[in-house]
Steps between C-alpha positions, in 0.01 A plus 500: 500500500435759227719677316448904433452530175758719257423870381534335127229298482281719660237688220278797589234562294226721708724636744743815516797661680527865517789719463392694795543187696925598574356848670273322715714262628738781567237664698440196669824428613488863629237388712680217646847664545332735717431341763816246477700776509351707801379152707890342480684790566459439861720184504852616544475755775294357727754503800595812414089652452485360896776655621452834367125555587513275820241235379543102596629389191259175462260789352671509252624177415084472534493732226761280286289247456144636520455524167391104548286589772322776258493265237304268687278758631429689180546233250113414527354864504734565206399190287131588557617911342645282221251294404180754571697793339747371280931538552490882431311645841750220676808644338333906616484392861758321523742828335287724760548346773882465461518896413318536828743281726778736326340819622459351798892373543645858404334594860752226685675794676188637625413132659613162425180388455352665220805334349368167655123589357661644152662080453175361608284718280747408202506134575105476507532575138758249419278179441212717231796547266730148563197288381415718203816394341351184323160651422707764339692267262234310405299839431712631246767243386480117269498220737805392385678828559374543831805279665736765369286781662500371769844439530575862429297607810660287701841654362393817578345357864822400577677797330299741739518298865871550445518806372255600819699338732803639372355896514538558894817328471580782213407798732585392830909460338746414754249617831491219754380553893533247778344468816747715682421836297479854514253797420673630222489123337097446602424862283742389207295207484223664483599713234622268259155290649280833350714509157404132455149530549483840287682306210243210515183715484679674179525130369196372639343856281652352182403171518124522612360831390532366105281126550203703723398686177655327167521094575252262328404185641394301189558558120175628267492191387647155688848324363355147562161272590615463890533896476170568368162611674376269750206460288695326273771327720321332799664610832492325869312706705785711693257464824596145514834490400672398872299181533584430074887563579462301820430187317727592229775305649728552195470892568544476875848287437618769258383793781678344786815411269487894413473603811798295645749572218465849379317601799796355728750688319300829494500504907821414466585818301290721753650403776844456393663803719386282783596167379894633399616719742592298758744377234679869493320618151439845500216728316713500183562092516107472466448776262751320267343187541162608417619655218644144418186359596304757253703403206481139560142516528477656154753229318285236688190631334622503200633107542204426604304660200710347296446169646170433500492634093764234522360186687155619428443395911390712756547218711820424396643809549336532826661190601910592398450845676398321818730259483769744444376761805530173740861444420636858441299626836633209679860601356415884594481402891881363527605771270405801717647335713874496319518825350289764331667424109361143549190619659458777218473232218244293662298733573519606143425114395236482690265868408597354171327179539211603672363728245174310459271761510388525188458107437307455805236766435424383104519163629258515772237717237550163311396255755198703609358588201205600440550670804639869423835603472353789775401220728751273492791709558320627796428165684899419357595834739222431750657130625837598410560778702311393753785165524789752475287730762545226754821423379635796589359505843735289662827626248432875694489331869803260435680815310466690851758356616762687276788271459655246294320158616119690457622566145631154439175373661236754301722354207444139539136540553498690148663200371244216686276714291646534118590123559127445578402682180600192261248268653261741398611611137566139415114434549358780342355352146539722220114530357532786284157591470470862357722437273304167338164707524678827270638245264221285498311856409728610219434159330129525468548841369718407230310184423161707475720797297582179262152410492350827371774541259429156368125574499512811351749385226246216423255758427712719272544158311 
């Protein structure tokens, strides 16, 4: 097993990082906020979105987790952009469309639908800037600086998903409609439904219109060898990259362990008004425990940053967080059912825990080098989402039955899962491959530095 190697005994001697390099990732995360923030919002009000405009509500539990059917679809078509074009026309489309599905959404009083076609519209874009994130790090930042990057987008990922999921929660206050409801309550709804979707396309303004015309997808001048012109750093052909990963078993382990921890817990989040209210929580019960699930995630980054500088393991790391998510999910299903202070702080525990975003995408650009960072995190969403697509299949039917032995039983299937994850993660081997090649780069540089300096001090003398 290798070991990552420590910021201080890494030396650059042809390569740069520019100052300019805190704006872009700034406009970046702009990007990716976006459509985080406008896709999620959906989440919490999805009983009350059916109720109110009269739609079957497995629409919009559809809509809840599309975004892995969208990644799947897109993920390819994207990847090709990427690599034919470069991370900056990804990062334009992807803001466009998203400003698009807002325009679309303020129209939800008009006809659900164009609500319906606004989400879809916005999730299409989702995958062209998720699997820039990498390619963006490595375009601008030191390899051994690009763990901490990452780790602040995946603070700010998580920062965002709750924040979004907390913003209809925010508007719609104290309103709540059952089945058994009256006119006035239907046009309050929709009121407080328009107000929403006005105060999204203001945000959705703020966030995209800046990345269209000022982001930058690579510095003038590349922070490492793996960063540089393909020219100079030999690339797998992208075109071939599902049969390379396909027999990269150690990548397809990590994928599926991905996929069943933090993948797991993400459904779990988006359908959670299903999953607890046959346990008598109400709207604000789950708005206060995504909030605690927001600020978990963002300690649990940070551990998990710190960790890895730490252990110097991706594997390692990998491996406690899993183990931990098997216990503390376990732990979570008796606890909702005792009471909600119990359930509150596992919950917490376990967003904490399964903050392994950032790990798993730098890790996965490792084992697949010289494949790019473009490439890889796109087959990483490609087979990932398409396990928690199917996943979530079966979670929405059994959920139908809205009471307290569907939840227990969606529940226990999300814990077969996270249990299955440590097969997986135990057997990944940790072949840090980019990594070797930019050190192994910096070496020869120095040593030929040391050889001109040597030659032309010879000559002086």
């Amino acid at each position: 097993m290798n070991k990552i190697t420590s910021s201080d005994q890494q030396q650059h001697v042809h390569y740069l990082e520019y100052p300019k390099r805190w704006i872009q990732l700034g406009l970046f995360l702009c990007a990716l906020l976006s459509n985080i923030m406008f896709g999620f919002s959906l989440s919490p009000i999805v009983k009350e979105m059916s109720i109110i405009y009269d739609v079957d509500s497995r629409y919009l539990q559809f809509l809840t987790i599309s975004f892995t059917v969208f990644s799947v679809i897109m993920i390819i078509p994207g990847n090709i952009i990427n690599e034919k074009y470069g991370i900056k026309i990804s990062i334009m489309i992807g803001c466009i469309l998203t400003f698009v599905g807002s325009v679309c959404a303020m129209l939800i009083n008009v006809s659900f639908w164009f609500f319906f076609l606004g989400q879809l519209i916005s999730l299409i874009g989702f995958p062209f800037r998720l699997i820039s994130a990498s390619k963006f790090v490595a375009n601008w930042f030191y390899p051994e600086k690009r763990i901490l990057i990452m780790v602040i987008i995946a603070l700010c990922f998580n920062a965002s998903s709750g924040i979004a999921i907390k913003i209809p929660l925010i508007i719609m206050g104290d309103y709540e409609i059952k089945d058994l409801h009256t006119q006035a309550e239907i046009d309050e709804g929709r009121r407080l439904m328009q107000n929403l979707m006005i105060f999204l396309f203001g945000l959705m303004t703020l966030l995209c219109i800046p990345p269209i015309f000022f982001f930058k997808g690579k510095a003038p001048t590349p922070p490492s060898f793996t960063a540089s012109d393909f020219k100079q750093c030999i690339r797998v052909d992208y075109r071939k990259a599902g049969i390379i990963v396909a027999k990269n078993f150690d990548f397809m382990y990590l994928t599926i362990g991905f996929a069943f921890i933090l993948g797991t817990i993400t459904l779990f989040t988006l359908q959670m008004e299903y999953l607890i209210k046959p346990f008598d929580y109400t709207l604000k019960d789950q708005s206060n425990l995504v909030l605690a699930g927001v600020i978990a995630g963002l300690i649990g980054d940070i551990c998990v940053g710190t960790a890895i500088k730490k252990l110097r393991s991706f594997k390692l790391v990998l491996r406690i967080c899993n183990a931990l998510v098997t216990v503390l999910f376990a732990i979570l299903i008796v606890a909702i059912h005792v009471n909600k202070i119990f359930f509150f702080i596992m919950y917490f525990l376990v967003c904490g825990c399964s903050a392994i975003m950032a790990l798993t995408f730098e890790f996965s650009c490792e084992l697949c080098f010289p494949m790019s960072e473009n490439t890889t995190i796109a087959m990483l969403g490609l087979f990932g989402n398409l396990i928690n697509f199917f996943q979530g299949l079966p979670e929405i039917l059994i959920l139908k039955g809205d009471n307290k032995f569907c939840s227990t039983l969606t529940m226990i299937l999300m814990l077969c899962l996270i249990a299955g994850a440590n097969y997986f993660t135990k057997n990944v081997d940790e072949n840090l491959k980019r990594q070797k090649r930019d050190f192994q780069e910096d070496d020869e540089a120095e040593q030929r530095e040391n050889a001109i300096s040597m030659l032309e001090q010879s000559i002086l003398n």
